[in-house]
C-alpha positions in Angstrom: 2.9 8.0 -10.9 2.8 5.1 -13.4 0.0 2.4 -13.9 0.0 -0.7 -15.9 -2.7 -3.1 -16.9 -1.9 -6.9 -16.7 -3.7 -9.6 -18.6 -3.8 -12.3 -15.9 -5.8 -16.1 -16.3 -8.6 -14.9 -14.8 -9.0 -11.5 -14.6 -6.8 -8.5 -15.4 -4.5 -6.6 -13.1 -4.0 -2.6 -12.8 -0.7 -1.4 -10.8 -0.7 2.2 -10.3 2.6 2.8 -8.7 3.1 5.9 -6.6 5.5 7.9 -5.0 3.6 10.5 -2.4 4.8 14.1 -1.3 6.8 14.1 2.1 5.3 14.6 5.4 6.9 18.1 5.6 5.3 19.0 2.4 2.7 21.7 1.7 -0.7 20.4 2.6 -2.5 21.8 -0.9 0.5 19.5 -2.9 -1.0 16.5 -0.8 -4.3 16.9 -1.4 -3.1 17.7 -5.7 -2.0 14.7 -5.4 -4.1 12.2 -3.3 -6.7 13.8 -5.8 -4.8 12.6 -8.7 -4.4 9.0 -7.7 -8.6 8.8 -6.9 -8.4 10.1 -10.7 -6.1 7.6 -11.8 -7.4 4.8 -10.1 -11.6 6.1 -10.9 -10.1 5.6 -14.8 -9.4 2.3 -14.3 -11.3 -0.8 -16.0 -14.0 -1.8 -12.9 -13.4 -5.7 -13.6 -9.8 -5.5 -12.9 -8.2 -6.2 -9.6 -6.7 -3.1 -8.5 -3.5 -2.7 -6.5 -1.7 1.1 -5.4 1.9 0.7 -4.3 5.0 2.1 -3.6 6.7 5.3 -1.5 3.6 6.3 0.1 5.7 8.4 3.0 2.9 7.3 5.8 3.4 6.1 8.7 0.1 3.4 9.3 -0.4 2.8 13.1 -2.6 0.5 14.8 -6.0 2.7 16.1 -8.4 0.2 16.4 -11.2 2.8 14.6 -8.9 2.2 11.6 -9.3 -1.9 12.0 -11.4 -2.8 8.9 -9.1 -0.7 6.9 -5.7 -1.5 8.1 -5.6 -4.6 10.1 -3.6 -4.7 13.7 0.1 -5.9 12.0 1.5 -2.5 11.3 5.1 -1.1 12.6 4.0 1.7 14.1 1.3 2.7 17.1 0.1 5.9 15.6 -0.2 7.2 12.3 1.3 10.6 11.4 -0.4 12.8 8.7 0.0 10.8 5.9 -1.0 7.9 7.0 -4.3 9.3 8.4 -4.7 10.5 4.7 -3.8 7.1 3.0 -6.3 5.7 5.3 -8.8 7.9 3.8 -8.3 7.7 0.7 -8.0 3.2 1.1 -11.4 4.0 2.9 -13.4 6.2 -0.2 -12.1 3.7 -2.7 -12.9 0.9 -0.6 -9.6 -0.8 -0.7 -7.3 -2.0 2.1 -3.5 -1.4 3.2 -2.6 -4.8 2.8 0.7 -4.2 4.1 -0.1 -3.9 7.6 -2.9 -7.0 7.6 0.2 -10.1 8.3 2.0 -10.7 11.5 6.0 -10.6 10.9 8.4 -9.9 12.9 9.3 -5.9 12.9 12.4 -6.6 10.9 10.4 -7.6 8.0 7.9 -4.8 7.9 10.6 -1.9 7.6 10.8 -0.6 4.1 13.2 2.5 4.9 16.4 3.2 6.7 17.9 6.4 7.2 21.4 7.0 6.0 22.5 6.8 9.9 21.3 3.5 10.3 19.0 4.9 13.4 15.6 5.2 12.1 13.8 2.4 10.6 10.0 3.0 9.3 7.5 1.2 7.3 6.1 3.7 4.6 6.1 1.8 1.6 2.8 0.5 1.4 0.3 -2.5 -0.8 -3.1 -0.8 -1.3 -5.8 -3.8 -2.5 -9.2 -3.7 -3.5 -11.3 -4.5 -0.6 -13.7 -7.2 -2.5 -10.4 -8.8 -3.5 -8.2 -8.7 -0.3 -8.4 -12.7 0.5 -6.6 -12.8 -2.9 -3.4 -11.3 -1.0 -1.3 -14.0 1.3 1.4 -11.8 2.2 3.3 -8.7 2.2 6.6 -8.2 4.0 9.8 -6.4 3.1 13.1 -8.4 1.3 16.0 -6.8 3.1 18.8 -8.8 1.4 17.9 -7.7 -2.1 20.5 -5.3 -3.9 18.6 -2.5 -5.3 20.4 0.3 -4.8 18.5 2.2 -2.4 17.5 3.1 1.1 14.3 1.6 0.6 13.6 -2.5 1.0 12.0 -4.4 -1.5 8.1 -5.1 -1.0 7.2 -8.4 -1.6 3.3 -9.4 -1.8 1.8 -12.8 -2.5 -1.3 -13.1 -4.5 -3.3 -15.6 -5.8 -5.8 -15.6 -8.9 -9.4 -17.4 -8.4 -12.3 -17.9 -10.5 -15.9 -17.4 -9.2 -18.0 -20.3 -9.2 -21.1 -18.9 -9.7 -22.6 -20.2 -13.3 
């Protein structure tokens, strides 16, 4: 886990990147650890816009209970264990998975590939605050970029905005 605060124009920026346990892990290491990014991101300056990212190992579907929280746009139809537990935790911080919120073609929202080339999922994920989620204009995966890895490159848009209120 790794965070970083950004001085932006308008506000500052905290990325707490994250790479979460497998699904096949033990269930007490998930909750160790989905306890340690609530810490993390509780520590965090409450002006800032806050953003969680990276290997999140979940599976988002599309339950419509889960709507507020993760939009309709996601790869998959059901989540699996970790994404249930990502949604929980974008729920008691009050953010959003803004990764699943904009309509792409599948192509764009797969993030992995296995090493057979067979099985494509989406579980690298943008977390936002929820009070700043219109800041975020899109999120979709870069397959052409050469990183090394099995994983695409997650691309998000955002934009900075002062309030108007005097």
């Amino acid at each position: 886990m790794c965070k970083i605060r950004l001085k932006g124009k308008f506000q500052n920026y905290t990325i707490i990147n994250v790479h979460a346990p497998t699904e096949e892990s033990d269930p007490e290491e998930k909750e160790r650890w989905y306890s340690e990014v609530e810490s993390v991101y509780s520590k965090s300056p409450k002006g800032d816009i806050k953003f969680i990212i990276g290997d999140m190992n979940a599976k988002v579907g599309r339950e419509s209970i889960y709507r507020p929280t993760i939009g309709c746009h996601s790869l998959h139809e059901t989540s699996n264990d970790n994404g249930t537990r990502l949604i929980d935790l974008a729920t008691s911080l009050g953010m959003v998975v803004g990764s699943t919120r904009f309509p792409h073609k599948n192509i764009h929202k797969i993030t992995w590939v296995s090493a057979d080339d067979v099985t494509r999922n989406q579980i690298d994920h943008v977390l936002i605050d929820g009070r700043h989620c219109s800041n975020l204009l899109d999120v979709r995966s870069r397959r052409g970029a050469n990183i090394d890895s099995d994983h695409h490159l997650v691309v998000c848009k955002i934009r900075a905005r002062i309030s108007r209120y005097k």
